[in-house]
VEXDREN-2710 file (C-alpha; in Angstrom, 1 decimal):
% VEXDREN-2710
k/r/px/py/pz
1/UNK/-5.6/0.8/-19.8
2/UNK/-7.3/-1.5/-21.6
3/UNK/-10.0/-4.4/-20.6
4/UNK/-11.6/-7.8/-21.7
5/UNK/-15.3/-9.5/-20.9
6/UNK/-15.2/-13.0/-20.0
7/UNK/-18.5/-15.0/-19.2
8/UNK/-20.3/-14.7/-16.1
9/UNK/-20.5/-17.6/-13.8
10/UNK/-23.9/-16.4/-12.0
11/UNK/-26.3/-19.8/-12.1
12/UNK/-29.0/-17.4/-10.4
13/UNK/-30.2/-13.6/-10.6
14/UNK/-32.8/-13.6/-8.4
15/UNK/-32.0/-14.9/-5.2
16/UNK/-31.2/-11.8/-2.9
17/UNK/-27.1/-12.6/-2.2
18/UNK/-24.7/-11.6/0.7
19/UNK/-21.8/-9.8/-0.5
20/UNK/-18.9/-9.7/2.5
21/UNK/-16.0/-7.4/2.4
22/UNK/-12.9/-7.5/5.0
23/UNK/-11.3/-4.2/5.1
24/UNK/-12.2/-0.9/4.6
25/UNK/-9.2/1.1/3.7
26/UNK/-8.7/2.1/-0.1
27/UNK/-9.6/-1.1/-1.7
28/UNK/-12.4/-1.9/0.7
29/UNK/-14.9/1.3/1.4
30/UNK/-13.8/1.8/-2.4
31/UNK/-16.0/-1.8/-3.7
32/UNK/-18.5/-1.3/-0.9
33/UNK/-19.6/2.2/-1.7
34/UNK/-19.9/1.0/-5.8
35/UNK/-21.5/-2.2/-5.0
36/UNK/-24.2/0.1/-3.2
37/UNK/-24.8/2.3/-5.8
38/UNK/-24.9/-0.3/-8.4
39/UNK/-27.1/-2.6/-6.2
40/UNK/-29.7/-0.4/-4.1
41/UNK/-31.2/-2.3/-1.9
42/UNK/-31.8/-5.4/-4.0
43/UNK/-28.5/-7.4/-1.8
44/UNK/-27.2/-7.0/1.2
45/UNK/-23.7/-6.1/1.8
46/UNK/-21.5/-5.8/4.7
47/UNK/-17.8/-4.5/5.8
48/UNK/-16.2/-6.1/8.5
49/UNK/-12.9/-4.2/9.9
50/UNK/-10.3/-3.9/12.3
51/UNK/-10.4/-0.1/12.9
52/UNK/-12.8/1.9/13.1
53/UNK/-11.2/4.8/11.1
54/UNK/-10.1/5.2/7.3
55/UNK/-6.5/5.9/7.5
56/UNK/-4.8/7.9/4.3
57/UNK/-1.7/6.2/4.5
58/UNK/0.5/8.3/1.9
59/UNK/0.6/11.2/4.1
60/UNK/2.0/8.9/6.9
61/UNK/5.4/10.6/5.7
62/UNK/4.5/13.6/6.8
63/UNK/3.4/12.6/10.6
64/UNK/7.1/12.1/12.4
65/UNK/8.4/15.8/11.1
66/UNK/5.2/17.7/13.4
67/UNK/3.5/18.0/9.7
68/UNK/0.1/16.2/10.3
69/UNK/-1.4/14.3/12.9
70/UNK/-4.2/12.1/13.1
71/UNK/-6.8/13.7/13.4
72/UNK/-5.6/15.3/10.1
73/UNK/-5.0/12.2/8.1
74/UNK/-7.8/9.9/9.4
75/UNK/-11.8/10.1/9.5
76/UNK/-14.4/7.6/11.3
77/UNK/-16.4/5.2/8.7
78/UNK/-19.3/4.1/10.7
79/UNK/-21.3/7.8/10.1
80/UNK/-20.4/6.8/5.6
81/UNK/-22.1/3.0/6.2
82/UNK/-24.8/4.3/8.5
83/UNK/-25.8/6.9/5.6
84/UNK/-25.3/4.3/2.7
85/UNK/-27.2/1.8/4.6
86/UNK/-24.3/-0.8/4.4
87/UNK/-23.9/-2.9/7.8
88/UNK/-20.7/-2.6/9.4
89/UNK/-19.1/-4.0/11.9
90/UNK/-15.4/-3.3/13.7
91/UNK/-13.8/-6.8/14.3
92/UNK/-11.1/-9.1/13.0
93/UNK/-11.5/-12.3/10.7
94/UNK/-10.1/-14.7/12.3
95/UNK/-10.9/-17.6/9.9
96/UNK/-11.9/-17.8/6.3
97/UNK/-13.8/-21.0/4.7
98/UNK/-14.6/-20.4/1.8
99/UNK/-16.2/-24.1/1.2
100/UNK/-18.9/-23.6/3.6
101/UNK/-18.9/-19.8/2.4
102/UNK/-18.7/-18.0/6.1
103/UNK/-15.9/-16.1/7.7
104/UNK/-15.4/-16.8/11.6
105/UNK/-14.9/-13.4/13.2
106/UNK/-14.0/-12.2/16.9
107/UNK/-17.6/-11.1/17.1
108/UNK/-19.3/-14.1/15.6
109/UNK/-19.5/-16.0/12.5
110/UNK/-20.8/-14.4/9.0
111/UNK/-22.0/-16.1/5.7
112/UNK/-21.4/-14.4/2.5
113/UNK/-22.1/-15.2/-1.5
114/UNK/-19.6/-13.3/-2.6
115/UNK/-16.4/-12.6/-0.8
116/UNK/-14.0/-9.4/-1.2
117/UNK/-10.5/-10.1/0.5
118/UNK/-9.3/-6.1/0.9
119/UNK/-7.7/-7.3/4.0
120/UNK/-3.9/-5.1/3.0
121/UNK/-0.6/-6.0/4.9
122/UNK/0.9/-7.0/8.3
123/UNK/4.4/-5.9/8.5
124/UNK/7.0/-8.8/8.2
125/UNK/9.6/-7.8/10.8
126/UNK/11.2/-11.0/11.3
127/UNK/12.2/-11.2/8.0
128/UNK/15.5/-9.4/9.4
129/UNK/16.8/-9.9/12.7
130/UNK/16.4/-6.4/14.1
131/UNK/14.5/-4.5/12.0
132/UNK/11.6/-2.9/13.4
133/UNK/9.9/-0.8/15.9
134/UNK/8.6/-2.8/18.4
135/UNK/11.8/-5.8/19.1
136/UNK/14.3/-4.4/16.7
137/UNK/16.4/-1.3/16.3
138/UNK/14.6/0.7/12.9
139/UNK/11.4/3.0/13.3
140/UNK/8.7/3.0/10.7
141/UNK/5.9/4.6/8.8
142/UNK/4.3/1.7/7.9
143/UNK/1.3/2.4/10.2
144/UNK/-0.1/5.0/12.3
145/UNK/1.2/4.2/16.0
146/UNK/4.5/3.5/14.6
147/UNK/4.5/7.1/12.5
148/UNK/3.8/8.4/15.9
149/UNK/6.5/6.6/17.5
150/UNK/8.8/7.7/15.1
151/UNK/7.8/10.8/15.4
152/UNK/9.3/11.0/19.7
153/UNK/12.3/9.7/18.1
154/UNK/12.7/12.0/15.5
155/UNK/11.9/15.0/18.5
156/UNK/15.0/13.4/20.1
157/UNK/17.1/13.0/17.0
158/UNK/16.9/16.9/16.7
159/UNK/18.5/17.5/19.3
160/UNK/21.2/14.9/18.8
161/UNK/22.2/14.4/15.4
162/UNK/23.8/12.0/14.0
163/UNK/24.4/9.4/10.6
164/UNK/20.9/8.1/9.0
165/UNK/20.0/5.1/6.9
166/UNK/16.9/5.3/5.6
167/UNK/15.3/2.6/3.1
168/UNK/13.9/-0.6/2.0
169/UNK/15.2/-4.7/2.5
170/UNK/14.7/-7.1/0.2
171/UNK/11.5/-7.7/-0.7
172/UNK/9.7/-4.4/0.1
173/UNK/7.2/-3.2/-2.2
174/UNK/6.5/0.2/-1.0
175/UNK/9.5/1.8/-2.3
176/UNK/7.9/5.3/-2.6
177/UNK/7.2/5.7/0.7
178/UNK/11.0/4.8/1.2
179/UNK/11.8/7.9/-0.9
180/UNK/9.6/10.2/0.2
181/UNK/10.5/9.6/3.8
182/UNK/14.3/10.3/2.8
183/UNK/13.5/13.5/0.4
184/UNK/11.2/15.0/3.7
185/UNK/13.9/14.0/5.8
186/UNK/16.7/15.6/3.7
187/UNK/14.3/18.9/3.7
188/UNK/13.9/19.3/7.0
189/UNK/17.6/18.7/7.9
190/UNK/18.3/21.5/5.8
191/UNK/15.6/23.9/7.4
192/UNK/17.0/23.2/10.6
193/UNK/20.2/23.9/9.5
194/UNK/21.6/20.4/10.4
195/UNK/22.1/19.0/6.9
196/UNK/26.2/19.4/6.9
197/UNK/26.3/17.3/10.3
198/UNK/24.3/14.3/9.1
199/UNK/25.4/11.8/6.8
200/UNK/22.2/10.2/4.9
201/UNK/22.3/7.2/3.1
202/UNK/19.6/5.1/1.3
203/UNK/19.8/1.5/1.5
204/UNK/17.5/-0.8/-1.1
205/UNK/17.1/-3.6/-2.6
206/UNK/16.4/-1.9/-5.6
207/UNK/19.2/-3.1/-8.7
208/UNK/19.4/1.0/-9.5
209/UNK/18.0/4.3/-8.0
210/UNK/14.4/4.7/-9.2
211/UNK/13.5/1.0/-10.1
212/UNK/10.7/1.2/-7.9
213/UNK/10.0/-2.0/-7.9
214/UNK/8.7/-1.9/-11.8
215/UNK/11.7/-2.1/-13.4
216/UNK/12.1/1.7/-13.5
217/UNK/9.6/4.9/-14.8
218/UNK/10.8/6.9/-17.7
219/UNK/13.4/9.1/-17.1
220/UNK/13.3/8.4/-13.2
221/UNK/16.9/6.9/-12.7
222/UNK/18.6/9.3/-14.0
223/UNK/16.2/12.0/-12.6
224/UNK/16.8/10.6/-8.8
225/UNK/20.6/10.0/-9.1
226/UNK/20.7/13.2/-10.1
227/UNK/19.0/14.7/-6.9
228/UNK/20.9/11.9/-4.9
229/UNK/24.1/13.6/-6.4
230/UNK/22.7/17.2/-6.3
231/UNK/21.9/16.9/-2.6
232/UNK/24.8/14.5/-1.0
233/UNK/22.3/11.5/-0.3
234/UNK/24.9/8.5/-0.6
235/UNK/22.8/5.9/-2.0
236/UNK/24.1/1.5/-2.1
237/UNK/21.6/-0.4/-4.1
238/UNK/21.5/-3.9/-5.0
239/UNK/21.8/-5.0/-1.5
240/UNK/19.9/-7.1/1.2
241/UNK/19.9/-6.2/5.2
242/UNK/21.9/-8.9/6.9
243/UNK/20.8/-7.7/10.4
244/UNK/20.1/-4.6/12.1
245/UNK/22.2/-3.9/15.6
246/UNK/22.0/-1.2/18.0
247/UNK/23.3/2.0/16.2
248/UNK/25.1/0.0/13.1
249/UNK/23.3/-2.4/9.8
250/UNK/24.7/-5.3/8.7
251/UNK/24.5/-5.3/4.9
252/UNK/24.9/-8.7/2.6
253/UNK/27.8/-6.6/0.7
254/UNK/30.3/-6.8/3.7
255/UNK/29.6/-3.1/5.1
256/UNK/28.7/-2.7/8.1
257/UNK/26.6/1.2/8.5
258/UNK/26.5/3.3/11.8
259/UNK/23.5/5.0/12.5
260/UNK/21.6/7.3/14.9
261/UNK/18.1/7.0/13.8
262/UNK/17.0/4.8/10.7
263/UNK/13.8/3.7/9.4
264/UNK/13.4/0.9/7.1
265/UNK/10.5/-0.1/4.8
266/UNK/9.7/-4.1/5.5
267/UNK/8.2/-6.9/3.4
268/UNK/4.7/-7.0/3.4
269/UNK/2.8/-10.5/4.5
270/UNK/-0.6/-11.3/4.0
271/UNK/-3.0/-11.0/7.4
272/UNK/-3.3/-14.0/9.4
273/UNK/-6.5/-15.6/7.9
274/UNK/-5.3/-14.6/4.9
275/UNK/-2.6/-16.6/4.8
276/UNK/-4.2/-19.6/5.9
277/UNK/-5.4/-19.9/2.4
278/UNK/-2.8/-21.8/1.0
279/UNK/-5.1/-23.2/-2.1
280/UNK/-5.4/-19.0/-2.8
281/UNK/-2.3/-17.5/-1.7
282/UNK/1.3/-17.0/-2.6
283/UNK/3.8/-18.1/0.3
284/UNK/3.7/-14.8/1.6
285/UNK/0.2/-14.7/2.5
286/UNK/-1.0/-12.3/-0.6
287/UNK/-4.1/-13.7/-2.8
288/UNK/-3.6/-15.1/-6.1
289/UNK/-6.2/-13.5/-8.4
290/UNK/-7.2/-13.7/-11.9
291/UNK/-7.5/-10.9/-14.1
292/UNK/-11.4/-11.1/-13.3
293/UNK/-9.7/-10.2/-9.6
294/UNK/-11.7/-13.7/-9.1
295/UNK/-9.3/-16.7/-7.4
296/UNK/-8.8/-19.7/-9.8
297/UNK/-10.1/-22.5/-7.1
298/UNK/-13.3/-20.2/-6.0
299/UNK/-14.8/-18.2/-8.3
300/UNK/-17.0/-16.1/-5.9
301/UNK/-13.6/-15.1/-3.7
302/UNK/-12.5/-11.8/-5.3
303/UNK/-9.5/-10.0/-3.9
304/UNK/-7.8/-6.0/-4.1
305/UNK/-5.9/-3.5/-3.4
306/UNK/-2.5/-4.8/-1.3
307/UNK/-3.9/-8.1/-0.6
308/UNK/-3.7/-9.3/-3.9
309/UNK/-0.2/-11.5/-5.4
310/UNK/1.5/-9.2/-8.0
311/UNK/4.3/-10.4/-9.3
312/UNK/7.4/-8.4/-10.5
313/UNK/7.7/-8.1/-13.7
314/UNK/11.5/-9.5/-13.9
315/UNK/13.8/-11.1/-11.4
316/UNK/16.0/-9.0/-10.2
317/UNK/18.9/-10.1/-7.9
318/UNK/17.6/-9.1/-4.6
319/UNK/14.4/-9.3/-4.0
320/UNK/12.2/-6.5/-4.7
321/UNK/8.2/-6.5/-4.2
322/UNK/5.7/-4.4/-6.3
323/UNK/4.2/-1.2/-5.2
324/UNK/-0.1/-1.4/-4.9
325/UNK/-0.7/2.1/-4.0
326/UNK/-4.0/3.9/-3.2
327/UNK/-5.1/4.4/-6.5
328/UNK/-4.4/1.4/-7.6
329/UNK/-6.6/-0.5/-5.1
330/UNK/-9.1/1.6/-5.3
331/UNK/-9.0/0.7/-9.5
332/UNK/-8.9/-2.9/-8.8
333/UNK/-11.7/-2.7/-6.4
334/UNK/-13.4/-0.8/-9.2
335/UNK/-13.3/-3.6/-11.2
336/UNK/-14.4/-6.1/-8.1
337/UNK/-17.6/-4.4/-7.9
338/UNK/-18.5/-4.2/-11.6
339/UNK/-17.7/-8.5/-11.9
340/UNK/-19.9/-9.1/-8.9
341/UNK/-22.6/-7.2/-10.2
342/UNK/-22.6/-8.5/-13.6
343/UNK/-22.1/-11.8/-12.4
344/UNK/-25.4/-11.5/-10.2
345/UNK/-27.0/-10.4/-13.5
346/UNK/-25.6/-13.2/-15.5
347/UNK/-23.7/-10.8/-17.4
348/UNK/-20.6/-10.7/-18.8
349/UNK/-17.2/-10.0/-16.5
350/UNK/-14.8/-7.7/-17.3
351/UNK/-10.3/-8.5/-17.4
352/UNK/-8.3/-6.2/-15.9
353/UNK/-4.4/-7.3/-15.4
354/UNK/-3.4/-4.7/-12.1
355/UNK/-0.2/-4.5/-14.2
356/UNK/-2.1/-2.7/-17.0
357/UNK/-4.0/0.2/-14.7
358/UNK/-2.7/3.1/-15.3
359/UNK/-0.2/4.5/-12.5
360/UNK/-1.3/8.2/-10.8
361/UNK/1.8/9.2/-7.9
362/UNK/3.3/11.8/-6.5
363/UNK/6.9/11.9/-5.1
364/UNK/6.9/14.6/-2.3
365/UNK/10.5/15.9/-1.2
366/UNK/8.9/18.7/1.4
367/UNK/9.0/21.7/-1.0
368/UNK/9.6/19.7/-4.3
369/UNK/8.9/16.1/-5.6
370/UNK/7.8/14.5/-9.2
371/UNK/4.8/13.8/-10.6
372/UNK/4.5/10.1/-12.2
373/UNK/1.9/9.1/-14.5
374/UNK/1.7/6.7/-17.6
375/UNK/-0.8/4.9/-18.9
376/UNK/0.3/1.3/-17.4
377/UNK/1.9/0.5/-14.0
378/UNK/4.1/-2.2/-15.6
379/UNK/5.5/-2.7/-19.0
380/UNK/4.8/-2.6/-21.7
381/UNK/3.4/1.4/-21.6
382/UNK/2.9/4.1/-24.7
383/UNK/4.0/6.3/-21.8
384/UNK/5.7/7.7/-19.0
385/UNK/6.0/11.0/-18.0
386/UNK/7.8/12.6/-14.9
387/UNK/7.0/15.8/-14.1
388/UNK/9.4/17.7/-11.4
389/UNK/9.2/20.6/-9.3
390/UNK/7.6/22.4/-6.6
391/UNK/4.4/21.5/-8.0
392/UNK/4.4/18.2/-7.4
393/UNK/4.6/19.2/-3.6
394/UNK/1.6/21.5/-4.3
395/UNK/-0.1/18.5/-6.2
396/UNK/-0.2/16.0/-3.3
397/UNK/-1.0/18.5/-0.6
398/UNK/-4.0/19.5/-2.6
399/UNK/-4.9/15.6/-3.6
400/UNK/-4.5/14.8/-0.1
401/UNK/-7.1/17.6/1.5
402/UNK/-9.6/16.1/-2.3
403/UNK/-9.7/12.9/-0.9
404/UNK/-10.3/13.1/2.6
405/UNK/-13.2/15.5/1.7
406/UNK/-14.6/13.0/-1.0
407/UNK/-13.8/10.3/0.7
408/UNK/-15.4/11.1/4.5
409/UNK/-18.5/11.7/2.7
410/UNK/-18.4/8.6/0.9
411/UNK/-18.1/10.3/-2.5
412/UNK/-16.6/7.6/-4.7
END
């Protein structure tokens, strides 16, 4: 990981500013708890949010098989801002302008100096007729009612096995999450002693197993056809969801899958006020940054974390998104706090591509999983190691319990 300085564009260092961040998951408590500690008291800053609770969305996985629940996977932020001295407040941005500088909320209208968008995704649904929890025919993770949903299906599912597809259309991003979900799945068929009645099947957009949206990791293709192979786990790649019907998917290859229970990773768009920014945003809503994490047409509009456009690093002939995980957004927001502190100072800004951050992930498969690190997300990188085993199941239990402790107690 490697990074550049680039001129401030701070005209003033002593007028006391109004830094404004929307959201408060990884990216967001991540830039306001350093812009505190590199600011004091000297500016005001304040988090506006839609829910009152930090939610660690990796172990989301785990929630439908009876392994966590929320009160295991979530913690309240108000008691971290209240003991920071940072003002926040629980409502939802309803419009952004960022000529006049102020952000129209359900709760009343807020001026800012600086802006952080750390606003992360909405589910995209309708991309697909019939995909999705709520009007379509797949359950999800992507969220924490719909993991609990899932989960009373999955209670159900138990009892009455039957053929799974599990995995992500074209244009998903969160590709892990896919495979985790599958590998957990796979595990707990076998501990209940179902595994030989259920077909599984992973569905992706993904040109070959363990592309990840990246263009691959290392050894990881091999590595996951191997376990696909190893463990029965028919896998059809390359492939976009034509439509999802009660009990079968309608595939853009011709085949038509039965299922029982499925659960499909969507495309990701941009929130609502988000993607009213068309001067700022790609067509799906996300925020187009520079490597400052600064947008091109207003230079005190910073972006991280999910919200931000980053764009695959080759076509590939279904469309695949890019993967912004936790540790990711919390680097880029990193980075977001540093630039608006030096650029209060006058000082000079630091570059950053999010493609050059280095990548930190686990894979979990219930008992097993691989450990992922290199020193760049996207190519080119010196390296990429994968590290399998049971200890990479070990590893992301004992990460998870770190950084809820940390993180509860605002220790950033």
């Amino acid at each position: 990981m490697s990074s550049q300085s680039v001129a401030s564009t701070s005209t003033s260092t002593s007028t006391r500013k109004k830094i404004l961040i929307l959201g408060s998951n990884f990216a967001g408590l991540t830039a306001a708890v350093e812009l505190k500690k590199k600011l004091g008291d000297a500016h005001d800053i304040t988090v506006v949010a839609r829910d009152e609770d930090f939610l660690f969305m990796p172990s989301l996985i785990w929630l439908p098989f009876g392994k966590r629940e929320k009160k295991d996977i979530t913690f309240p932020l108000a008691p971290i801002y209240k003991d920071k001295q940072i003002d926040f407040k629980i409502a939802r941005a309803t419009r952004i302008d960022p000529r006049a500088q102020s952000v129209d909320t359900d709760e009343g209208q807020l001026a800012y100096d600086y802006l952080v968008i750390a606003t992360g995704p909405v589910n995209n649904w309708s991309a697909v007729p019939g995909l999705g929890p709520v009007e379509g025919h797949t359950h999800s993770i992507f969220g924490l009612a719909d993991a609990e949903k899932t989960k009373v299906a999955l209670d159900e599912f138990w009892q009455n096995p039957g053929p799974v597809v599990i995995g992500a259309v074209q244009g998903a991003g969160c590709f892990g999450a896919a495979y985790e979900f599958l590998l957990n799945f796979n595990h707990q068929l076998k501990k209940r002693g179902l595994r030989e009645k259920v077909s599984l099947t992973y569905v992706t957009a993904e040109p070959f197993l363990g592309h990840f949206g990246i263009g691959g990791f290392g050894m990881g293709q091999k590595m996951v056809e191997m376990f696909f192979k190893k463990e029965g786990i028919q896998a059809i790649t390359n492939v976009a969801v034509k439509e999802v019907r009660k009990n079968e998917m309608v595939l853009s290859n011709g085949e038509t899958l039965p299922f029982v229970f499925s659960m499909m990773a969507p495309s990701f768009l941009g929130t609502p006020a988000v993607r009213e920014l068309t001067e700022m945003t790609n067509p799906a809503g996300f925020v187009n940054i520079k490597n400052t994490y600064q947008t091109e047409v207003y230079p005190n509009v910073y972006a991280a974390g999910v919200a931000i456009h980053l764009p695959p690093p080759a076509p590939t002939e279904i469309a695949c998104g890019v993967p912004k995980t936790g540790y990711l957004s919390e680097e880029m927001a990193k980075v977001v706090a540093h630039n608006i502190v030096a650029d209060i100072r006058g000082e000079k800004l630091l570059e950053l591509a999010p493609g050059s951050i280095d990548a930190k992930c686990v894979l979990d498969a219930g008992d097993s999983g691989i450990i992922m690190t290199s020193d760049a997300l996207l190519e080119p990188r010196d390296h990429a190691w994968l590290i399998p085993g049971p200890e990479a199941h070990w590893a992301k239990l004992a990460f998870e319990k770190y950084f809820i402790t940390t993180r509860k107690h605002g220790w950033i």
